[in-house]
N, C-alpha and C positions, 0 to 999 in steps of 0.2 A: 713780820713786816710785810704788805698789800700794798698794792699799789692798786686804788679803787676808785671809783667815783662817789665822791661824796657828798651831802648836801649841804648849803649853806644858810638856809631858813624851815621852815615848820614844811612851806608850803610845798619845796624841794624836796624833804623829805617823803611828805606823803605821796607828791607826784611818782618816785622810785617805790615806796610801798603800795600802791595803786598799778603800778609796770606801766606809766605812762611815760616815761620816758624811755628811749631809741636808743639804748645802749650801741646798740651796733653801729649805728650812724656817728657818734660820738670813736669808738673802736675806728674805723674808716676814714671819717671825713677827719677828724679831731685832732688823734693821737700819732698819725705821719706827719700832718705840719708840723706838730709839736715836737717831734725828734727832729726831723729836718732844720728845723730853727735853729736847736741846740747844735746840731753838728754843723751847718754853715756859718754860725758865728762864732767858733772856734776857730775853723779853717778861716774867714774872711777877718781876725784879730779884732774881733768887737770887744771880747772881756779884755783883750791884754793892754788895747789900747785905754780903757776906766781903769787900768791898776794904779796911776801916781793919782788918783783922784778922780772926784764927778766933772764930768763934762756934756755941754752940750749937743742936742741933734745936729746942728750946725756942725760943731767943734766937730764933731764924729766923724758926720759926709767930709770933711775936709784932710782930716788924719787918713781916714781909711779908702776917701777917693770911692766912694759907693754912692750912689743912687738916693737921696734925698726922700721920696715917698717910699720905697720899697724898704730905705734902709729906718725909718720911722714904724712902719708897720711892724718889721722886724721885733725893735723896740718895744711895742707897746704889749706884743704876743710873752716875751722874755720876762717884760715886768711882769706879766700876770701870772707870769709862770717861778716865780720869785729869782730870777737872776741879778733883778734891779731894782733900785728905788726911784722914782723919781718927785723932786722936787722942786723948787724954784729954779724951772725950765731945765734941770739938769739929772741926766743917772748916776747913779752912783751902783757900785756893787756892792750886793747882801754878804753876810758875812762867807754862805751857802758860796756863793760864787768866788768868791777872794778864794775861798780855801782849795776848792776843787777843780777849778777852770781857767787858771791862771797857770802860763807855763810853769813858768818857774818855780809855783807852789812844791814841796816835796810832795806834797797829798793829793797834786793835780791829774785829773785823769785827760787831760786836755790829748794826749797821744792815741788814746782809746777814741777820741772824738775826731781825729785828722784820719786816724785809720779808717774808722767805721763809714766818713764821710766821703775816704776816694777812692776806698776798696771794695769793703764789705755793703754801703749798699745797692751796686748793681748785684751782689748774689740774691738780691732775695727778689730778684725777679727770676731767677730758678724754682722758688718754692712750689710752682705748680708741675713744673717736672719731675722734682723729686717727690712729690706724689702720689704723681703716676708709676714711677720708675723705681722709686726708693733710693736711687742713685746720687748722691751727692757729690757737689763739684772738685773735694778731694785739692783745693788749695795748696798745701805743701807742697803738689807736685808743680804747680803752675806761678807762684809766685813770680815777678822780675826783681832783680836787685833795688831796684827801690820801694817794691813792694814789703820785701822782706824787709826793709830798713821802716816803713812804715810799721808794721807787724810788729817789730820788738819793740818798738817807743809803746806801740799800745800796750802788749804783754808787762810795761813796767808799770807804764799807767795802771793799770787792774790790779798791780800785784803790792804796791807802794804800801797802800794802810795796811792789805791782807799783812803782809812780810810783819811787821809790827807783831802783831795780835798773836802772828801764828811763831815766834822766838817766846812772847813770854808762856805762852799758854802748851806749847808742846810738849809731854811728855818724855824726856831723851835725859839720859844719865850728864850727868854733871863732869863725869871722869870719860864722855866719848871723845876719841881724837880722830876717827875716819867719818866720813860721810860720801856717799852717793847720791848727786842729785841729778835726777832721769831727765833730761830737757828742760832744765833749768835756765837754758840761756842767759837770761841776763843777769842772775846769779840773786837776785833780791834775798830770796827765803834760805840760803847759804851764808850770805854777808848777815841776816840780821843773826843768823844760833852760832856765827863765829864771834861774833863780838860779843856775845854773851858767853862763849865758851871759850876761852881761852886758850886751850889744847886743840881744838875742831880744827881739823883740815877737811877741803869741802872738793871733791873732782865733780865738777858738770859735765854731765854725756850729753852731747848733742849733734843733729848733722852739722856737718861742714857750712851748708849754707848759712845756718842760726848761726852759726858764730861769727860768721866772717861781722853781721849786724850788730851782735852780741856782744863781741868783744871791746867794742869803746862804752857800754855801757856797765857793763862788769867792772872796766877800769876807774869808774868812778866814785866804787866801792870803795879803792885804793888799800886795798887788803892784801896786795900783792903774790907770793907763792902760797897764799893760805886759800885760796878759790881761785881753782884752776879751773879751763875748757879742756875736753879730751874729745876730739872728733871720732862718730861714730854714731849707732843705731841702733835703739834700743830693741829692734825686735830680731837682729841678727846675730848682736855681739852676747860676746862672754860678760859675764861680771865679775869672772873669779870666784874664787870661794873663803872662809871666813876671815874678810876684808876688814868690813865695813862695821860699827856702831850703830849708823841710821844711814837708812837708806832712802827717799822722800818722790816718790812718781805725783807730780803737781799738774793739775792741769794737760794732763797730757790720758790717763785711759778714755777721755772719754773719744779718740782720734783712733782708738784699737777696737776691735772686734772682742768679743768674749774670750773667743781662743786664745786672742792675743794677748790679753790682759792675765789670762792664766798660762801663759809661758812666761812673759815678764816677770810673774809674781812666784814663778818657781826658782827662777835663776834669781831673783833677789833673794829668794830663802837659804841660796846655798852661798852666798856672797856674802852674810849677815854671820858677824860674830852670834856666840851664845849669849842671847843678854839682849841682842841689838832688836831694834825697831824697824818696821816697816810702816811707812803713813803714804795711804792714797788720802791726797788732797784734792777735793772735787765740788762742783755744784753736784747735788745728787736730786734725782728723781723722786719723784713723791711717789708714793705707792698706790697703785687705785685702789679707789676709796677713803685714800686717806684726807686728811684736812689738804683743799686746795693750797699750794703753793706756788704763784707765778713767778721767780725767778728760776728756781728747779725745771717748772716746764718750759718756761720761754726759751732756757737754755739747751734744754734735751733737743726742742726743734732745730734750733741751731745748730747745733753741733751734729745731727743727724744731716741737715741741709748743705754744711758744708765739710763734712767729713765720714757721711754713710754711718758711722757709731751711735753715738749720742750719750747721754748722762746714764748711771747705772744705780741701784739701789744698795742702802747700808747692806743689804742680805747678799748681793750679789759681789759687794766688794769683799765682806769677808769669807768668800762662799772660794774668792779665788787665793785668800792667803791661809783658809784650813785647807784646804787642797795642795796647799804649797808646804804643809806640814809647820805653819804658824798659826799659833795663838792670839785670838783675839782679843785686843787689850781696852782700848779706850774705841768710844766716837769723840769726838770733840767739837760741838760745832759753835761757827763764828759767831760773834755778836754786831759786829759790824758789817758783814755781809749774809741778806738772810738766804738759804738755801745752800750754804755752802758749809761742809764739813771737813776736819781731819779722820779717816777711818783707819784706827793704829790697830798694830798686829806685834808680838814679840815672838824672838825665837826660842 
C-alpha cells in the first residue's frame, strides 16, 4: 500500500510519464494543507458534528460557530479528499469518515488527530535542526500532564484496529497464563490476547507518568486484575527470570538506541519461560535498495526527529534477540497497516 499521485485521465497520465508535472510543488504546497485540514477538523468537531446525519454549510457555521468562507473552503478541500459527500446543498459522511473520524467510533483514530494537531506539529519545525544535529527533541522527557493525556488518547487511536489483527494473527501457545507487555500503557494488545485466552494475565511496565494517563483507559477494557499497570522502566528495571509465556515490546524500540534494544532484549530472554515468545511490534525500515515503502520511512524520520532512534530492520530486530540467545520464529506482518510488523523470537 502507496500513498502516490495518481492520474485521473490519459492526458494526466502522460503528463507524469513525460515528468511534466511538479511533483514537489504538489509534496509542498499540496499535501500540508491537506493534513492540516484533516487534523483541524477533528480538533474544530466538523466530522462529529455530520455523525446523526448530512447537514448543511449553514447548519455547520451555526453548530460549530466557525467562519462561514473559511469553514466552506474547508469543506470543499475534505470532500475532494473523500471525507464527504455532498449533495442537495448538504454533506454527509463517506463510509471512510463514519468509521475512522468520528469519536466515538471503536475504529476512530480521531485521538491521533487531536494529538498530532496540538502537539506534534510544532515538532516538525525541528526537522531542520535535527538535521544538522541528529538531536531529537526527546518528548517523553518534556511532555505536560495534559500533554501526556493527549498522547495516550492518540497511542489508543493507532493501536485500536492494530490490537484486533495483532490477538487473532499472533503466534502465542493456547495454554500461556503470564505475559509481559513493555509500555503497553493503555493496555489495547493485552485486553485483546486476554479475551482470547482465557488463562492470560497481562503486567504492563510502564513510567509512572504513562499511567497516571493510561490508567482510565485500561479501565475501559474492564478486565479487571487480569491487565495490570506496574510502574517502572524498561531500560533499568529487572524482569525476573522464567516468568513470562509472552513477552510483547510494541511500539516502543524504536525510542531506544541499538544498545538499548539489545539490553532489553536480553533481560526479556531471561524472563521468558522455555516455550515462551518474544514479539517486537514495530513500523520497520525498508532496506536500501529495497522496494520503496512510505510508511516505514516516513516513520523512521519521525521517530528519529522526535526521539534521536528511529525504526530498525527485520535483520536488526532479530539480530538483537539471537544475541539474546533466542530463536527466530515468525515475522508476521500486518495487512491492515502497511509497513508495520510482528518480528517473533522463541526460547
Amino acid at each position: 500500500m502507496q500513498l502516490k499521485i495518481s492520474p485521473e485521465n490519459p492526458f494526466e497520465w502522460f503528463a507524469l510519464q513525460a515528468n511534466l508535472v511538479p511533483i514537489p510543488l504538489l509534496h509542498a504546497q499540496v499535501m500540508p494543507v491537506m493534513a492540516k485540514a484533516v487534523l483541524e477538523a477533528a480538533d474544530k468537531g466538523v466530522f462529529d458534528a455530520l455523525a446523526l446525519g448530512p447537514q448543511s454549510l449553514d447548519e455547520l457555521v451555526t453548530s460549530l460557530r466557525l467562519n462561514r468562507k473559511a469553514l466552506g473552503e474547508l469543506m470543499g478541500l475534505l470532500t475532494a479528499m473523500g471525507y464527504f459527500t455532498f449533495r442537495k446543498e448538504q454533506f454527509k459522511l463517506t463510509r471512510m469518515a463514519r468509521r475512522f473520524a468520528l469519536k466515538n467510533d471503536p475504529q476512530s483514530v480521531q485521538g491521533m488527530m487531536i494529538f498530532n494537531n496540538r502537539v506534534v506539529w510544532d515538532w516538525l519545525n525541528h526537522l531542520g535542526d535535527y538535521l544538522e544535529t541528529g538531536q531529537g527533541i526527546q518528548y517523553h522527557d518534556t511532555l505536560s500532564p495534559q500533554q501526556w493525556q493527549y498522547y495516550q488518547e492518540a497511542m489508543v487511536a493507532a493501536s485500536s484496529a492494530e490490537a484486533r489483527e495483532f490477538s487473532r494473527r499472533v503466534p502465542v501457545s493456547k495454554s500461556a497464563t503470564a505475559m509481559l507487555d513493555i509500555g503497553g500503557s493503555h493496555g489495547q494488545h493485552s485486553a485483546a490476547l486476554c479475551r482470547k485466552l482465557p488463562a492470560l494475565r497481562s503486567i504492563i511496565l510502564d513510567l509512572p507518568q504513562a499511567i497516571e494517563q493510561a490508567a482510565p483507559l485500561l479501565a475501559r477494557q474492564e478486565l479487571g486484575d487480569r491487565v495490570v499497570h506496574q510502574a517502572g522502566n524498561a531500560l533499568t528495571d529487572d524482569f525476573g527470570e522464567n516468568q513470562y509465556d509472552i513477552v510483547l515490546l510494541s511500539s516502543l524500540a524504536h525510542h531506544f538506541t541499538n544498545d538499548q534494544n539489545q539490553d532489553v532484549a536480553s533481560k526479556v530472554s531471561r524472563a521468558l519461560r522455555p516455550g515462551g515468545v518474544f514479539i517486537v511490534n514495530e513500523f520497520i525500515r525498508p532496506q536500501t535498495g529495497a522496494k520503496p515503502e512510505l510508511v516505514g520511512s516516513s516513520t523512521d524520520l519521525f521517530y528519529g526527529l522526535s526521539s534521536t532512534a528511529g525504526n530498525y530492520s527485520i535483520a536488526e530486530i532479530q539480530q538483537w534477540q539471537e544475541t539474546a540467545g533466542l530463536r527466530p520464529y515468525k515475522v508476521i506482518w500486518y495487512r491492515t497497516l502497511p509497513g508495520r510488523a510482528m518480528v517473533v523470537a522463541r526460547k
